[in-house]
C-alpha positions as CSV (number, residue, x, y, z in Angstrom):
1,X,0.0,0.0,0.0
2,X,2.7,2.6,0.6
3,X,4.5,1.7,-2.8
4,X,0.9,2.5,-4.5
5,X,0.6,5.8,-2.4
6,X,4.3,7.0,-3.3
7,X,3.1,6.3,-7.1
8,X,0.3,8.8,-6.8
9,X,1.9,11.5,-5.2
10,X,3.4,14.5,-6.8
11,X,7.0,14.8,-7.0
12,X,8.1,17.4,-4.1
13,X,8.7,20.8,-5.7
14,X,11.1,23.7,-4.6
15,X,9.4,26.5,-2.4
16,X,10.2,29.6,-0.9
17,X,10.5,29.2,3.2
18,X,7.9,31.5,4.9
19,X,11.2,33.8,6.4
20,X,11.8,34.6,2.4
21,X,8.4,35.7,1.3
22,X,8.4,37.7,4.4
23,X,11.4,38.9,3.7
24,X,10.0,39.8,0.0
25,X,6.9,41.1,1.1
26,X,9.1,43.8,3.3
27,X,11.3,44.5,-0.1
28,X,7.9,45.2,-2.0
29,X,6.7,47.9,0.4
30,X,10.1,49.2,2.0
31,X,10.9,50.2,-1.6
32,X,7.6,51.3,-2.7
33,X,7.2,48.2,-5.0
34,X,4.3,48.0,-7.0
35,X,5.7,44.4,-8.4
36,X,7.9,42.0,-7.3
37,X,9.3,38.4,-9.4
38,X,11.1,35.9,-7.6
39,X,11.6,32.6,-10.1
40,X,13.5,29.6,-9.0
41,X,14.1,25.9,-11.0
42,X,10.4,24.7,-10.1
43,X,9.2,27.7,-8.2
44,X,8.4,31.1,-9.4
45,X,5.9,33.6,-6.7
46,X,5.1,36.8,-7.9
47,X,3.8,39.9,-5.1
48,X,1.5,42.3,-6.4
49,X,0.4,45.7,-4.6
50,X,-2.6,46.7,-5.8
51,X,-4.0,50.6,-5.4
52,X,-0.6,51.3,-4.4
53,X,1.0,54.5,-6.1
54,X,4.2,53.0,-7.0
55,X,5.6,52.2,-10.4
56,X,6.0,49.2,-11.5
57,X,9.9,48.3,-11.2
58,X,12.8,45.9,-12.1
59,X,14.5,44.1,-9.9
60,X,17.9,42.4,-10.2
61,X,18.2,39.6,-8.0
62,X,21.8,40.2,-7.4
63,X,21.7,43.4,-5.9
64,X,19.0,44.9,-3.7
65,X,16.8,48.0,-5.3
66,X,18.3,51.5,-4.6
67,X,15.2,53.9,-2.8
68,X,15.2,57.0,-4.5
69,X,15.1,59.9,-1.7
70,X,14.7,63.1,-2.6
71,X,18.3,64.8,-0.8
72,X,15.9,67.7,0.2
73,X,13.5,65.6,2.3
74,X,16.9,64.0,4.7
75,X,18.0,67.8,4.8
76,X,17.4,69.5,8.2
77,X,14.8,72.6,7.9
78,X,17.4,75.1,7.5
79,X,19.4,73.5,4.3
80,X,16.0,72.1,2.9
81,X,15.0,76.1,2.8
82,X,18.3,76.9,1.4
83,X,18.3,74.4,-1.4
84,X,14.6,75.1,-2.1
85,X,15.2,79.1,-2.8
86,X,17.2,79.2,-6.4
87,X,14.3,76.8,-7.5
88,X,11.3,79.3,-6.1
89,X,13.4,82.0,-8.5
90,X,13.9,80.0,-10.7
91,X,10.0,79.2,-11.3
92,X,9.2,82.8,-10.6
93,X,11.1,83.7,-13.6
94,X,10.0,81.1,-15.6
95,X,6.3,81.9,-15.3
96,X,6.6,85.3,-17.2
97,X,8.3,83.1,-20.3
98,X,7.0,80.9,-22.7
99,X,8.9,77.6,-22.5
100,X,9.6,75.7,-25.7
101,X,10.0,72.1,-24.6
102,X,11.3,69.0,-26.8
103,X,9.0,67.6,-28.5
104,X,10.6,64.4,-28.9
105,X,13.6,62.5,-27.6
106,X,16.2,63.0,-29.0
107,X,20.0,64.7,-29.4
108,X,19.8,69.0,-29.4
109,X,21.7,71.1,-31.9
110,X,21.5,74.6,-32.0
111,X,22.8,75.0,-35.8
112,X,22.0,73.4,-38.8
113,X,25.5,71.6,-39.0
114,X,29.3,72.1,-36.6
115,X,30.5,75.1,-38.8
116,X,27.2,77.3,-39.0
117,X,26.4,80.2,-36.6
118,X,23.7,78.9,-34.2
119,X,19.9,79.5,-35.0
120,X,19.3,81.5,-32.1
121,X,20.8,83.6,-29.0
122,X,19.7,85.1,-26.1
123,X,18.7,88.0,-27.0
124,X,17.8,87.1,-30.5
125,X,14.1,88.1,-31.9
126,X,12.2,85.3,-33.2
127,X,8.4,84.5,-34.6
128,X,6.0,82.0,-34.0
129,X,7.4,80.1,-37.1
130,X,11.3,80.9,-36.2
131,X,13.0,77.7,-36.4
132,X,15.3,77.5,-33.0
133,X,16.9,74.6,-33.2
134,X,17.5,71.0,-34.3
135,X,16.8,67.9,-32.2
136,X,18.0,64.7,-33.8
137,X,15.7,61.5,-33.5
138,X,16.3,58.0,-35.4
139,X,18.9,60.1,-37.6
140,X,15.7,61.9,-38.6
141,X,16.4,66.2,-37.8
142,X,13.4,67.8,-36.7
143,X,13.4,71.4,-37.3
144,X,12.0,72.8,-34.0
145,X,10.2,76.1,-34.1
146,X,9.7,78.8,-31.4
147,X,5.4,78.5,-31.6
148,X,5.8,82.0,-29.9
149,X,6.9,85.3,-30.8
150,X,9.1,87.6,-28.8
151,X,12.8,87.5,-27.5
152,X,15.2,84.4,-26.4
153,X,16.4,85.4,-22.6
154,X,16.9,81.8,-21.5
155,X,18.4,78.3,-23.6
156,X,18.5,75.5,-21.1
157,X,20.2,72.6,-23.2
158,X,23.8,72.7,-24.2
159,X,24.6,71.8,-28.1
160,X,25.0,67.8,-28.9
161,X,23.2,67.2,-25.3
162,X,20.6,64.3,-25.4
163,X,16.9,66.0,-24.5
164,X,14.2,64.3,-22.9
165,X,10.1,64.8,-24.2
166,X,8.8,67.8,-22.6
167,X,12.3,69.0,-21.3
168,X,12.4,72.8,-21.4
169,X,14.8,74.0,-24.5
170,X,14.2,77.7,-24.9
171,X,12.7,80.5,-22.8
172,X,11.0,83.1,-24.8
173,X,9.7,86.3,-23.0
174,X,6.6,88.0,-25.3
């Protein structure tokens, strides 16, 4: 009878020891996890946070996840103020500008090739159909255009620097 029972059983599988998953579980929400993948030979267990705010992330299994902490929020009061006062001037001078942001990711070129004078400088005039600058996508150029009128005060991306979608590229003040 117990060589017909052994027959009938399942083959024992790898698991994961009740210490580990708790030990995963405290990974998912110390690092605001949304997801989590742990996959072994036989075994795979996979943690899911639902509702919570957090992006869904990679993890490597060699290396634990880095949090990302804002520096400002460890800074005592004093040096959180400090820190946080270029960026209030900053956005008060910003608000009075029309921003031109990158359309498109891509590399940023403020002249039509290395020898030519640059499209624009601070302090240049340009219309709404003024072409400012070139961001390069796929080996594709795409001419980008001012969509304002008024004068250049403010260019926030060096030439040849790669530029993210909606990163701010010109400052135009009407």
């Amino acid at each position: 009878m117990a060589a017909r029972k052994e027959q009938n059983e399942p083959a024992a599988k790898a698991s994961v020891n009740m210490d580990e998953l708790r030990e995963l579980i405290a990974l998912l929400r110390d690092n605001g996890l949304a997801e989590l993948e742990l996959e072994r030979e036989d075994f795979r267990v996979r943690l899911r946070r639902e509702g919570a705010n957090a992006q869904p992330s990679n993890v490597v299994a060699d290396r634990p996840p880095v949090p990302n902490i804002d520096p400002v929020l460890r800074a005592p009061d004093g040096a959180a103020r400090a820190a946080s006062a270029p960026e209030t001037k900053k956005a008060e001078e910003a608000q009075d500008l029309h921003i031109i942001p990158s359309p498109i990711v891509g590399t940023f070129y403020r002249s039509p090739s290395p020898s030519a004078d640059p499209f624009v400088k601070i302090g240049s005039s340009v219309e709404s159909d003024t072409v400012v600058c070139i961001i390069e996508a796929m080996k594709l150029m795409n001419e980008i255009q001012a969509e304002a009128a008024g004068e250049v005060v403010k260019i926030y991306v060096e030439n040849g620097q790669p530029v993210e979608y909606g990163q701010p590229l010109f400052g135009i003040r009407s």
